[in-house]
Structure formats: C-alpha cells, structure tokens
C-alpha positions as CSV (number, residue, x, y, z in Angstrom):
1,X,38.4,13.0,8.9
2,X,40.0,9.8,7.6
3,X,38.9,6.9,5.5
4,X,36.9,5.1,8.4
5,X,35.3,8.0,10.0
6,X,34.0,9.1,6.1
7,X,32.7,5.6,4.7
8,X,30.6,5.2,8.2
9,X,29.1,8.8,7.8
10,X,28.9,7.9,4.0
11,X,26.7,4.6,5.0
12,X,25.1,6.2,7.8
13,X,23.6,9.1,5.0
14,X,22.7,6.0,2.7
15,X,20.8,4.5,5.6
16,X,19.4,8.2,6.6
17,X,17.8,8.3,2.8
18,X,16.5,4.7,2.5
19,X,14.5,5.6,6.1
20,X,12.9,8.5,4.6
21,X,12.2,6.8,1.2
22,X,10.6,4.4,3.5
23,X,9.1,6.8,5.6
24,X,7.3,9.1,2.6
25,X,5.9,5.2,1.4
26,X,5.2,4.0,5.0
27,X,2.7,6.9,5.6
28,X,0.2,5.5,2.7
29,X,0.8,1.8,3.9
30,X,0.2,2.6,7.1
31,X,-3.2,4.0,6.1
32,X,-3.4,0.6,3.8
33,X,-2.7,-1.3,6.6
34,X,-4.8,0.1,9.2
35,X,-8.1,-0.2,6.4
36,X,-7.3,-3.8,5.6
37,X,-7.6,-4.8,9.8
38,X,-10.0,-2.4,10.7
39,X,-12.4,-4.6,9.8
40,X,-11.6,-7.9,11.6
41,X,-12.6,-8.5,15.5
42,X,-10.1,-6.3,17.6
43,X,-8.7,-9.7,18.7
44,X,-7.0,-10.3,15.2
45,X,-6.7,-6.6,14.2
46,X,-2.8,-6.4,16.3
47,X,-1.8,-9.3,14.2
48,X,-3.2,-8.9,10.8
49,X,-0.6,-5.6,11.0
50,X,2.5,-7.4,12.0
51,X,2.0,-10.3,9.9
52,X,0.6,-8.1,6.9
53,X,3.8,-5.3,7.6
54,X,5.9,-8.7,8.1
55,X,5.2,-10.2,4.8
56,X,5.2,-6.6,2.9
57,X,8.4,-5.7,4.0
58,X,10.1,-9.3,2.8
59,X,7.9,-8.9,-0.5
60,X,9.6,-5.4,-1.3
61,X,13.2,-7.2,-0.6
62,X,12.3,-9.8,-3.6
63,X,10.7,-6.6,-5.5
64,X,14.6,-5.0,-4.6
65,X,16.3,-7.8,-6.4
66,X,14.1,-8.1,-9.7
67,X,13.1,-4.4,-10.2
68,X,15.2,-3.6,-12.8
69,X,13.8,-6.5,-14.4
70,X,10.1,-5.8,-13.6
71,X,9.6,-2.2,-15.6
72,X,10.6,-4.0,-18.5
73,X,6.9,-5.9,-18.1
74,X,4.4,-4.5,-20.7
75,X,1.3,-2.7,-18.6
76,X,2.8,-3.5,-15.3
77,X,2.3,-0.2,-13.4
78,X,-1.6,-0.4,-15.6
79,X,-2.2,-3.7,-13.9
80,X,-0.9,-2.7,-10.9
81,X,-3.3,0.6,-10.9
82,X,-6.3,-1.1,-11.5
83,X,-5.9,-3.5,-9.4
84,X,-5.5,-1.0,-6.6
85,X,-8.6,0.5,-7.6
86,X,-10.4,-2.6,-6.9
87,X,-8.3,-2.7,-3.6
88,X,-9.6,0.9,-2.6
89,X,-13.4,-0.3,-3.5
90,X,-13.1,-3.5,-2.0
91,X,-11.5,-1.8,2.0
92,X,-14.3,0.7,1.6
93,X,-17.3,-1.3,0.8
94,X,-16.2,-4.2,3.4
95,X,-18.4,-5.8,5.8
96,X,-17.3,-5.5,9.5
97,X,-16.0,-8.9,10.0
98,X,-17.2,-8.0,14.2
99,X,-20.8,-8.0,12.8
100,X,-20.4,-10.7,9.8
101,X,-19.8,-13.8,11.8
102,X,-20.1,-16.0,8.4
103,X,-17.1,-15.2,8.3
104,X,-14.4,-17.5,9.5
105,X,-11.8,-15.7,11.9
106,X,-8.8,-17.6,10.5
107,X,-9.9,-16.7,6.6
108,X,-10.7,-13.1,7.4
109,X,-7.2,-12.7,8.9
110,X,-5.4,-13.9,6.0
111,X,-7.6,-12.3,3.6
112,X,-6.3,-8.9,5.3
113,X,-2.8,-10.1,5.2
114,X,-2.9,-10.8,1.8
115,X,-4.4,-7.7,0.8
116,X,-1.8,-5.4,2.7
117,X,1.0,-7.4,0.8
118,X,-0.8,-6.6,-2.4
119,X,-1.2,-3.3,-2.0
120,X,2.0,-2.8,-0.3
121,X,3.6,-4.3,-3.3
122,X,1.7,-2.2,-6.0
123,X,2.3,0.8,-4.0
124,X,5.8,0.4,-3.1
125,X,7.8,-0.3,-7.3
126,X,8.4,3.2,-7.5
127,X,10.0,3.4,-4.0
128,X,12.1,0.2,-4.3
129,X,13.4,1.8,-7.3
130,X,14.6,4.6,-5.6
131,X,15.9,2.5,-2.8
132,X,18.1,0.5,-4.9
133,X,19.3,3.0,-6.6
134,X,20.3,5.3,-3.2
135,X,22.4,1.8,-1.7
136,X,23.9,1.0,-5.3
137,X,23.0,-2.7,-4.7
138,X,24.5,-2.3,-1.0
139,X,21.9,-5.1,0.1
140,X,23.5,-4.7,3.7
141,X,22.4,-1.1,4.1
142,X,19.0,-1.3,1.6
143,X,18.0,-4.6,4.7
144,X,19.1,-2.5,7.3
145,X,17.2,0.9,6.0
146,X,14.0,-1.2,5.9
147,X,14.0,-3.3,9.0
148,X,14.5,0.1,10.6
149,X,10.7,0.9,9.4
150,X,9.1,-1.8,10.7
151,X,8.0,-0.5,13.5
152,X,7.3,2.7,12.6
153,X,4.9,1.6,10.0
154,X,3.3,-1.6,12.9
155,X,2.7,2.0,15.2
156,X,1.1,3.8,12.3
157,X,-1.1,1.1,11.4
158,X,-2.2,0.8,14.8
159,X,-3.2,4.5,15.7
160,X,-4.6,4.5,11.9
161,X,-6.8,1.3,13.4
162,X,-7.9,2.8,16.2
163,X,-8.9,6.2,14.7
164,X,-10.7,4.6,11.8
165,X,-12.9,2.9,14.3
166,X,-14.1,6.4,15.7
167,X,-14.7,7.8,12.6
168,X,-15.5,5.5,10.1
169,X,-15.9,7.6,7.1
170,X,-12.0,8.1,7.1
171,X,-11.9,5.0,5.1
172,X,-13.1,6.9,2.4
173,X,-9.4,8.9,2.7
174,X,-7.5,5.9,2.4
175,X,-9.4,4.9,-0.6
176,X,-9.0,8.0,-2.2
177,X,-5.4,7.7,-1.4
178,X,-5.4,3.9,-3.4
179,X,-7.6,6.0,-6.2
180,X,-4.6,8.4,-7.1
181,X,-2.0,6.0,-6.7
182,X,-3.8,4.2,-8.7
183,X,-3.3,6.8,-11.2
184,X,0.0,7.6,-10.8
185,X,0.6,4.9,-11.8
186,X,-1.2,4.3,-14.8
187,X,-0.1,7.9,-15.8
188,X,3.6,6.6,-15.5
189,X,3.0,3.5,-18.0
190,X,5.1,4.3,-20.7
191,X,3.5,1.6,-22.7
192,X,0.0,2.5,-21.9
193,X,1.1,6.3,-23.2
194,X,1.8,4.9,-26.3
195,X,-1.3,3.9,-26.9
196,X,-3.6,6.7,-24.8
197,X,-1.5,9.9,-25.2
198,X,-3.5,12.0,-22.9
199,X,-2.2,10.4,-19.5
200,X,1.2,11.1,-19.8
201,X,0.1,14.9,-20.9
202,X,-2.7,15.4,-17.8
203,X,-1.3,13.3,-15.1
204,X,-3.4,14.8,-12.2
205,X,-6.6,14.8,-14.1
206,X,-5.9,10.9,-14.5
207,X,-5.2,11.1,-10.7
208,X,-8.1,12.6,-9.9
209,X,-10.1,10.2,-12.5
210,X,-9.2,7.1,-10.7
211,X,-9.4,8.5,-7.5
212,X,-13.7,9.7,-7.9
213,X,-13.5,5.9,-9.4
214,X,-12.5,4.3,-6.3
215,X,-14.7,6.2,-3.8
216,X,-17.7,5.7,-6.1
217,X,-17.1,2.0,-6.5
218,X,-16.7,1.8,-2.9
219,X,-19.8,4.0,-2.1
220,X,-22.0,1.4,-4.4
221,X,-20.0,-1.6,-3.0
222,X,-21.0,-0.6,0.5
223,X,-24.6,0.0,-0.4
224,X,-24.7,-3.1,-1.9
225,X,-23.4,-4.8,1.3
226,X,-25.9,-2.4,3.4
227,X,-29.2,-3.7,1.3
228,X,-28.1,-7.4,1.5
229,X,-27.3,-7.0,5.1
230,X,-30.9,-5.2,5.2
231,X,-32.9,-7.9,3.4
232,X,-30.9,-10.5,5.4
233,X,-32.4,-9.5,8.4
C-alpha cells in the first residue's frame, strides 16, 4: 500500500467515525426534531425539519470551533440540562398548532426551528467533543462527516413525524429521552459535583430523576393546556 492509497483509507476511517458519532447523536435529534414539528399544520411540518436540521447542523460547526473553550464555562452542561428539561415539558404539553389557530403559522414555524437548534445544541457538546477530537482539527473531513448526516437525520425526523401523529403518546418517549439527557449532563458538571457530590457518585439515579421530572412537567403542562382549551370552549 503506498503513501496515497494509506492517507485516503486513513481519511476515509476518520470520516467513517465522525458518521457514526453523528449517527449515535442523530437518532435522539431526530426524535427532537420530529416532537418540535409534529405539532405545526402538516404544511410547515416538511420544512420546520430541514430548516431546524439546517440551522442545527451549522450551530454544531460554531460549537466545533469554540468547544474547547466552552467546558471551561462554570455550570454549562447544568444550564444546558435544565434547560432541556423545560424543552421536554414544553414538546410534550404543546398545543396542536392544527387545532390552535391563534397561533400565527409564520411564528409557530420558527418557534419549532428555534427549539430543534436549542436542543440540538444542548444535546450535541459531548458529541462535538468527540468529533473534534476523531478529525484532530481536520475541519475538511469534521464538514464533510456532518454534511453526510443531513439527510439521514431530515429522513428520521420525517418517519419520527409521521409516526408520532398515529400514536401520540410517543411524545412522552422523546421527552423522557430530553429528561435523561438532561441528566447526563448535569451528572457530568464537574463544577456542579463540587458542590452536590452525590451526582457524580449515582449518575443514573440523577438520570432517572430528571427524566420522571420531564414527563411529569409535561403531563401537568398538558393538563393545563387541556382545561384552558376546555373552559375556552
């Protein structure tokens, strides 16, 4: 094998183990994804995914270039988990946008856009990490590995979409999904475990913590919404 033939099956491995990274991450935000359109007329649902999976993929590119950077922030990954908490509580107690027609169309697309780069973001520091460090700041192959996803996670989105309108209560999975990310990553704060000991020493119980959190804050949010909804007509 000579020099050419080994660096292009060299690159070729690199861009092999960015795809999976991707892959293992694009399964959740696919589920993210598919919550966050679900509940927008079918008419907007196509392209709050591609402009949501769009605008996450460029958002992880900037995260790629400052992440070294970013776990030096006190609390991130604790901000980051609570705020996907209130993610998870928010997708599951949502109106139907189809049925709340208060609602402007143009605003309840970018509202969904802006939530799947959110919680694309939050879900995706650990995986950039890993990214980066797999290319060794090869931003030619780390571009190429993710563009490669796109569509995989668009056609994800879009069966996720389309099965989470049959059965509605699996947006309860994709919260509890959010809930132990959630926890993850405040179990990973190594500032946080300075102060609260325990997480670091029962990670899954944390987990699990967060993740009976979100579905019970979406359970009442959704009540709520059902009452008002109720009394409203």
């Amino acid at each position: 094998m000579d020099a050419l033939e080994a660096t292009l099956l060299f690159d070729f491995s690199i861009v092999a183990q960015v795809i999976l990274i991707d892959l293992a991450l694009g399964g959740d935000n696919s589920i993210v994804i598919g919550m966050a359109a679900k509940n927008l007329p079918p008419h907007l649902q196509k392209r709050a995914i591609i402009y949501g999976t769009i605008g996450a993929i460029v958002l992880r590119f900037t995260l790629a270039f400052i992440v070294s950077w970013l776990f030096h922030i006190p609390f991130l990954k604790t901000v980051g988990g609570i705020l996907l908490i209130g993610i998870g509580i928010k997708l599951i107690g949502a109106r139907n946008e189809e049925e709340d027609v208060k609602v402007e169309a143009k605003d309840s697309l970018w509202a969904a856009v802006r939530t799947i780069i959110l919680a694309d973001a939050l879900m995706s520091l650990d995986n950039v990490l890993g990214i980066v460090g797999v290319t060794g700041n090869h931003w030619g192959l780390l571009i190429f590995g993710m563009l490669i996803s796109v569509p995989i996670i668009i056609f994800g989105s879009t069966i996720v979409v389309k099965v989470m309108n049959k059965f509605p209560i699996l947006m309860y999975i994709g919260g509890a999904i959010l809930g132990w990310a959630a926890g993850g990553m405040l179990a990973t704060d190594h500032y946080l475990a300075e102060y609260v000991s325990f997480i670091a020493v029962y990670p899954s119980e944390v987990k699990a913590a967060l993740l009976v959190v979100t579905l019970a804050g979406g359970f009442i949010w959704k009540h709520v919404h059902n009452r008002q909804d109720a009394a409203a007509a």
